[in-house]
N, C-alpha and C positions, 0 to 999 in steps of 0.2 A: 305813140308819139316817137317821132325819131330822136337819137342823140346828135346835137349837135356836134359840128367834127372840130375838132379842137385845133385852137389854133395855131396857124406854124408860127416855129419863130426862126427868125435870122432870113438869109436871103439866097440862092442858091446861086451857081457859077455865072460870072455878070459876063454878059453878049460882049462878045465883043466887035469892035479892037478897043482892049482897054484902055482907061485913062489910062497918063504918065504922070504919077506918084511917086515920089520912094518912101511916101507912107504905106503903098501897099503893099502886100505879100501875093508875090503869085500864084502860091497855093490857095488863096483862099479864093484869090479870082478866078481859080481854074474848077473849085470844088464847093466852093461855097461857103458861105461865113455863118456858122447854125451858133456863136460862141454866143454865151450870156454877158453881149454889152449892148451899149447904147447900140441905135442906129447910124447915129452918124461917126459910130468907127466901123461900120462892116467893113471887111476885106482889107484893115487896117493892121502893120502887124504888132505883136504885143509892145516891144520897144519904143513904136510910135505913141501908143496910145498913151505909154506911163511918161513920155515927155508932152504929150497936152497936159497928161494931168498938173503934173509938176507947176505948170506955169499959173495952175489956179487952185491950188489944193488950201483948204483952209488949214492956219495955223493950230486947230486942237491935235492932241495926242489921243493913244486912251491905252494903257495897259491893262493886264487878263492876266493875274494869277493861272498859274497853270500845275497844280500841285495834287490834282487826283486824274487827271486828263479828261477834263470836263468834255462835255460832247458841244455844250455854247458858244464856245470858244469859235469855232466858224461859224456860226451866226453874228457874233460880233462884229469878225472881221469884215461879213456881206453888209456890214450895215454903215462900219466905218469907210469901207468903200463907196457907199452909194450917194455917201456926206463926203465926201471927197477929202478925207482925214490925210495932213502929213505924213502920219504913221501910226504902226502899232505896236507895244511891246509886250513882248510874249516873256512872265516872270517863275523862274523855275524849270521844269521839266521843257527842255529847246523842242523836242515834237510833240506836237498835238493834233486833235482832230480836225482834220482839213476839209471835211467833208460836208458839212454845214458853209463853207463858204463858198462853194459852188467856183471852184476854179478864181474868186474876185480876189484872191490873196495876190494873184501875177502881179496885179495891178498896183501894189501899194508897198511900201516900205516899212520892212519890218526890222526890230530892234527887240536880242534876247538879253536878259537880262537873267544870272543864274540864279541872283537870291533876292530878295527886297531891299534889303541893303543897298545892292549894288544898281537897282532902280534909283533909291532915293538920292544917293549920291550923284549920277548921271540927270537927274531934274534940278540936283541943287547948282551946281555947275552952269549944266543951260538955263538957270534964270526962271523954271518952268513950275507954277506952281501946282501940287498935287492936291488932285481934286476927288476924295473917295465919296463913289455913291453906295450908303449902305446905311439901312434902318436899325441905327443903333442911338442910345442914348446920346441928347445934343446935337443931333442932325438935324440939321436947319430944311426946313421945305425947299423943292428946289425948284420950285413954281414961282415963288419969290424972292429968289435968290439970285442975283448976280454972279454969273460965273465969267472967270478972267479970261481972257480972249487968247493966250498963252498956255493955255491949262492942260494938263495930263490927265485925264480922267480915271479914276482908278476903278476896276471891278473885281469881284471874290469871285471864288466857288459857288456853283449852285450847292444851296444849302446851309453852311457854314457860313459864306460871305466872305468878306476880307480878314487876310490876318491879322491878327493884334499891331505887329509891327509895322503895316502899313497905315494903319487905321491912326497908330502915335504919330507916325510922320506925316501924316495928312496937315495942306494947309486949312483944308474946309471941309466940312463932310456935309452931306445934304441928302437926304433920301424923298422916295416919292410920296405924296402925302395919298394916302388907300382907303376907300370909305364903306369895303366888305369884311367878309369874317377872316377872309386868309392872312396869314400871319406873313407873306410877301408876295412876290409877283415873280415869274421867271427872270432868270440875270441875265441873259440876249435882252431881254421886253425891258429890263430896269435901262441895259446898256441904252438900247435903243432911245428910250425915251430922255435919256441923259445929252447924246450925243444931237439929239432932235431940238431939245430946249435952247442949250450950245446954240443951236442953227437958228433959231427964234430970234437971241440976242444979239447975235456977231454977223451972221450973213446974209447979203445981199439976194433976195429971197427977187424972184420976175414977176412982173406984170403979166397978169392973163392966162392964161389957161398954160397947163401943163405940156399936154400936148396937142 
């Protein structure tokens, strides 16, 4: 049996004579648009794209401890991306692994934060309630739980989880309710599912098929 050939993605240098855009980039209409976004920004250039988003990006946040230079951390950010998050903030160490976000970090606004502290002070300020998801005592399911449409979402370490000192400043903690033997789930797959529920309750979700 043959292997099927895999599929291409993006769209190669468009015929011309091109439209007249000044959302496009001429490079990309000369050389092709193979970048990991939607399709209808091909040939779009990145400055463009992050002013569509802007004008529709939902209000949650989600900050990511970054204190052993977790490798999750650009999985988060692919995923806060693809929920069209405000932002994100990066707490502790300012670099991290970019490489799990597949280039989606361009796209979105980032906010470092050096210590927890200075997290929690910047939410109390912007009015933004913090939202730690993490399977510790008193965490309410977060299946049945109401999250505030303004909310920062807080994540740990794989492993460890959140610090102590976020976990006190939390307005709400909620973990995922798990019905196997493993003692948690990956922190992308927690984040993920966190920021998904979020999406359940606050956004305006289309009719009809996807794509």
């Amino acid at each position: 049996m043959s292997t099927p050939a895999p599929r291409e993605v993006g769209l190669g240098p468009h015929p011309e004579p091109w439209p007249v855009d000044d959302r496009l980039d001429p490079e990309l209409l000369a050389h092709g648009d193979r970048r990991n976004v939607e399709d209808r920004f091909r040939y779009w250039r990145r400055e463009a794209i992050v002013a569509e988003l802007d004008e529709h990006r939902h209000p949650l946040h989600v900050a990511i401890e970054n204190l052993e230079h977790d490798a999750n951390i650009g999985s988060i950010v692919r995923t806060a991306n693809a929920f069209a998050l405000e932002a994100f903030h990066i707490v502790g160490r300012r670099r991290w692994n970019r490489r799990g976000a597949m280039v989606t970090d361009r796209y979105q606004h980032e906010i470092h934060h050096p210590d927890a502290a200075h997290l929690v002070a910047w939410a109390r300020e912007a009015g933004r309630p913090l939202v730690a998801i993490d399977l510790v005592p008193g965490a309410m399911p977060i299946e049945r739980t109401p999250l505030p449409r303004d909310a920062v979402l807080l994540v740990g370490q794989e492993g460890p989880g959140l610090s102590a000192e976020l976990l006190a400043a939390a307005d709400l903690v909620v973990g995922i309710t798990q019905f196997g033997s493993t003692r948690s789930i990956n922190v992308a797959a927690a984040a993920a599912i966190a920021m998904h529920t979020w999406v359940q309750q606050h956004a305006e979700i289309p009719e009809g098929p996807l794509r």
